[in-house]
Each structure stands twice: as structure tokens, then as C-alpha cells.
C-alpha positions in Angstrom: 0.0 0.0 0.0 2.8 2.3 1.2 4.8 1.8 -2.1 2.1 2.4 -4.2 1.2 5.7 -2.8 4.8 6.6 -3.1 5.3 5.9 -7.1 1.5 7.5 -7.3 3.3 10.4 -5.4 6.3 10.1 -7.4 4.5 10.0 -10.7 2.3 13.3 -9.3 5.7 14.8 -8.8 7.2 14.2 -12.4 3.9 15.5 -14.1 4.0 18.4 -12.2 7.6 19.4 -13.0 7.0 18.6 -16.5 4.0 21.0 -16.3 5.6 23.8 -15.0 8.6 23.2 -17.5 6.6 23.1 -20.8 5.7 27.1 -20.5 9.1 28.2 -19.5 10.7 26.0 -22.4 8.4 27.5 -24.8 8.9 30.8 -23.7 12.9 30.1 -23.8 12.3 29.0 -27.6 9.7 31.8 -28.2 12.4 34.4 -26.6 15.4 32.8 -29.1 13.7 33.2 -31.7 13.0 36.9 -31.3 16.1 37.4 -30.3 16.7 36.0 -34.0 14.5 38.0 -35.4 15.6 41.6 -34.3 19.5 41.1 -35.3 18.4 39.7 -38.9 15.9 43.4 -38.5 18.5 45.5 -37.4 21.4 44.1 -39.9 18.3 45.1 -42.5 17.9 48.6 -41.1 21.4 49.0 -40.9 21.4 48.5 -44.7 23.7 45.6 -44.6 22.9 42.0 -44.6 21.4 39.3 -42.1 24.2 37.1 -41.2 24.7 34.1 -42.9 25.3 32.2 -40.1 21.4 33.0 -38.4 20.0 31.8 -41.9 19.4 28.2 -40.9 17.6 29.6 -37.3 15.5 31.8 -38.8 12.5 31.1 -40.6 12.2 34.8 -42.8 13.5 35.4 -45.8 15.2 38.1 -46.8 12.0 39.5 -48.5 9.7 39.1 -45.5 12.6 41.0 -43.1 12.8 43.6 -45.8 8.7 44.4 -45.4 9.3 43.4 -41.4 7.6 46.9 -39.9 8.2 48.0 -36.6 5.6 49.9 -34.2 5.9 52.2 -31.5 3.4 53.6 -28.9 5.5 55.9 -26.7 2.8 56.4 -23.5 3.0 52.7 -23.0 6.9 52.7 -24.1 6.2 49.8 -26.7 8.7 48.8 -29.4 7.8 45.9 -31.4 8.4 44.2 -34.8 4.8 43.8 -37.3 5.6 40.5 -39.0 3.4 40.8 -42.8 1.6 37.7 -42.3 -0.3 36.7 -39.3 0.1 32.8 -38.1 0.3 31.1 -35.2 4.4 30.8 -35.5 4.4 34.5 -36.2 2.4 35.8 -33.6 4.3 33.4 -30.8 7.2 36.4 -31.5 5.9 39.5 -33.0 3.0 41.5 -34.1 1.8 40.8 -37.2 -0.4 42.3 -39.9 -3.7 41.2 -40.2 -4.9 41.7 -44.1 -2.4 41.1 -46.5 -1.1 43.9 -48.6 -1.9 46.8 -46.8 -0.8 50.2 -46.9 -0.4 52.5 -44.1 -1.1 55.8 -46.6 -4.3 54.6 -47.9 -5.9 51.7 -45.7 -6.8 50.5 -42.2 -3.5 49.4 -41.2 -4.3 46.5 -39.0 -2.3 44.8 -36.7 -2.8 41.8 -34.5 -0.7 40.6 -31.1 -1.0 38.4 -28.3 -1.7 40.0 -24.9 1.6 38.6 -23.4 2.0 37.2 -20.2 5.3 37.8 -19.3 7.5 41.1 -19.6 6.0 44.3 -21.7 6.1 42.0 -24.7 3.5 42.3 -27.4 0.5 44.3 -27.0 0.0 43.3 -22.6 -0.2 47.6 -22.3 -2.3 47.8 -25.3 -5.9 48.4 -23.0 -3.6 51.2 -21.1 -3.8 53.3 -24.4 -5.4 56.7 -24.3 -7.3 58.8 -26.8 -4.6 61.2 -28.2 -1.6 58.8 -28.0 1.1 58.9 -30.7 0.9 55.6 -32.5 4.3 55.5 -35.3 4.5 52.7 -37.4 7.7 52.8 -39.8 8.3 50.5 -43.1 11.5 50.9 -45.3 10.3 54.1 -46.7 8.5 56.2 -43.9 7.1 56.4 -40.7 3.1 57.0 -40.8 1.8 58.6 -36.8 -1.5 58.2 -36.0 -3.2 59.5 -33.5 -5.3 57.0 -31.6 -9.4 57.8 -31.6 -10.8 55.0 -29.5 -10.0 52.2 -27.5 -13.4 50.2 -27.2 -13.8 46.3 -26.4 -15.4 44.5 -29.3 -16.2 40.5 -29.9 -14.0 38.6 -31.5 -15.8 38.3 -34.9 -16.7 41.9 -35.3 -14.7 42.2 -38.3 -16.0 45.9 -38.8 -13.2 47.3 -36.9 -11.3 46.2 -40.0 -12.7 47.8 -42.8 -11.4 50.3 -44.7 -12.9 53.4 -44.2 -12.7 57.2 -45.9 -9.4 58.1 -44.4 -5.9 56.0 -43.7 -6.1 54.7 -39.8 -4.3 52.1 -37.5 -6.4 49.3 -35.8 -4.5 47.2 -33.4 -6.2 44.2 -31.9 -5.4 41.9 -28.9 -7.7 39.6 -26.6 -8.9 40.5 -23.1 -7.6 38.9 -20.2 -10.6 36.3 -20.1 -9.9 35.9 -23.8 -13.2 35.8 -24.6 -13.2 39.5 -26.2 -11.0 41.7 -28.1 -9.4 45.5 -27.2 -9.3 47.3 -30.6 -7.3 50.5 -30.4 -7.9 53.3 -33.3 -6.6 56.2 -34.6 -6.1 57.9 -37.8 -3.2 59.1 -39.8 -1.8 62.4 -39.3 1.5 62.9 -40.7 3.6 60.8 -43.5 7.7 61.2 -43.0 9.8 60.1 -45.6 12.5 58.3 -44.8 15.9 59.9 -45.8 
């Protein structure tokens, strides 16, 4: 009786440390590959190119960094990479574009991003955004602010917040903390800047 209570005990034990190791092990991965992701971006911005040696650990082409886009929302000091194509892999390390072939000069620029659990990764300050706020978002040939309009919480298949409307605008998009709804931050363009 005694000995099967301790291997049931045992057995309990493994399980649990293999449960709280999954997340962190993931998260390690997720972090390595970020890490990956903003030297092959900054060799790019830098003009020059990604080293040879991260091609194999990466999973971007030379293409996709070239129309990688970064964002910025200074109130909530956020800094992150817009991946062009949304998918599961993509959003486990960056923002990512929602329609395909968008243009921040003419269209609702939308962007997608996991809450985040850990760190200021991803959009976890998005819900902190304030009418007013200075949204930039920059490409390889200029930087578009907005200034955001609304911050509303919408279900997750209101696709409206999507649509192109009469004027160029920013909609970023990330789940509640239940999950269960979305926070859909607005705002519209206000000033194009060439970049040099």
C-alpha cells in the first residue's frame, strides 16, 4: 500500500515538474527566436545584410525582413516588430499584420498581437492606451503617426473594426484577459515622414 502511494506520489511529482517546464521551455524557444528575429531586422535597417550564419535559425527570408515593420506607442513605451503575415508561429514572436497587402497611406493598417503574459512584450499595455496617444509605425520608406481615436472592447468576430474606411487609420487588436473579447485600439493618420 505504502509503495504504491509513493510511485502514485512520485508519478504526481514528475507530471508536475513537467507542467511547469513546458511554459518556460516554450517561452525560452519563443524568446530565441525573437532574439533572432531583431539582429536579422536591425542588420536590415542597418542596410547591410542578415548574417549568414542566423539563416538556418530563422525562418524569414530576406523578403519578408525587408517588409518586417516595426511599431511604436510611446505612452505605454512599446517597441515591437509587425511580422506581414499573421500565423500562429508569427504571432508566438511579433506582431503581425492582419490583411495582406496593406498600406499605411491609404488603408486600415491592422495589426494583430498576443496579450503577453510575461514582460512588456506584445501588445499586454495595449488596454492602457489613451485617446490622443502617438501611434508611429515605420516600413523601409517612412514612418506613418496616428493619433489614436478609440479604445473600445469588441467581440471577437466583429470584423467591422477592420474595414477600410474614408481616411488611412491604425487598428490594433489583442484579446482581453478572459480571452473571450478583443481590445481594438484606433486612430487615424496624421502625418507621412519620408524616410531619408
Amino acid at each position: 500500500m505504502k509503495k504504491g502511494k509513493l510511485i502514485t506520489g512520485i508519478v504526481f511529482l514528475l507530471l508536475g515538474v513537467a507542467l511547469a517546464a513546458t511554459p518556460l521551455t516554450i517561452e525560452k524557444m519563443h524568446a530565441k527566436e525573437v532574439t533572432a528575429l531583431e539582429k536579422a531586422f536591425a542588420s536590415i535597417e542597418a542596410g547591410e545584410q542578415p548574417p549568414a550564419g542566423d539563416a538556418a535559425e530563422r525562418k524569414w527570408s530576406e523578403e519578408e525582413l525587408a517588409e518586417t515593420m516595426k511599431l511604436e506607442i510611446p505612452s505605454i513605451q512599446l517597441e515591437q516588430y509587425v511580422l506581414n503575415e499573421t500565423s500562429d508561429d508569427n504571432l508566438a514572436i511579433a506582431l503581425t499584420q492582419i490583411k495582406a497587402d496593406q498600406d499605411p497611406a491609404k488603408d486600415n493598417f491592422s495589426i494583430a498581437g498576443h496579450r503577453g503574459y510575461r514582460d512588456d512584450r506584445f501588445f499586454r499595455q495595449l488596454p492602457d492606451v489613451k485617446p490622443g496617444a502617438e501611434v508611429k509605425l515605420r516600413d523601409k520608406d517612412a514612418e506613418y503617426i496616428y493619433e489614436v481615436s478609440n479604445v473600445k472592447i469588441v467581440e471577437p468576430d466583429d470584423i467591422d473594426i477592420l474595414e477600410n474606411g474614408d481616411n488611412p487609420e491604425i487598428t490594433l487588436v489583442t484579446c482581453t484577459l478572459s480571452g473571450k473579447q478583443r481590445v481594438a485600439v484606433t486612430g487615424e493618420l496624421k502625418e507621412v515622414v519620408p524616410k531619408s
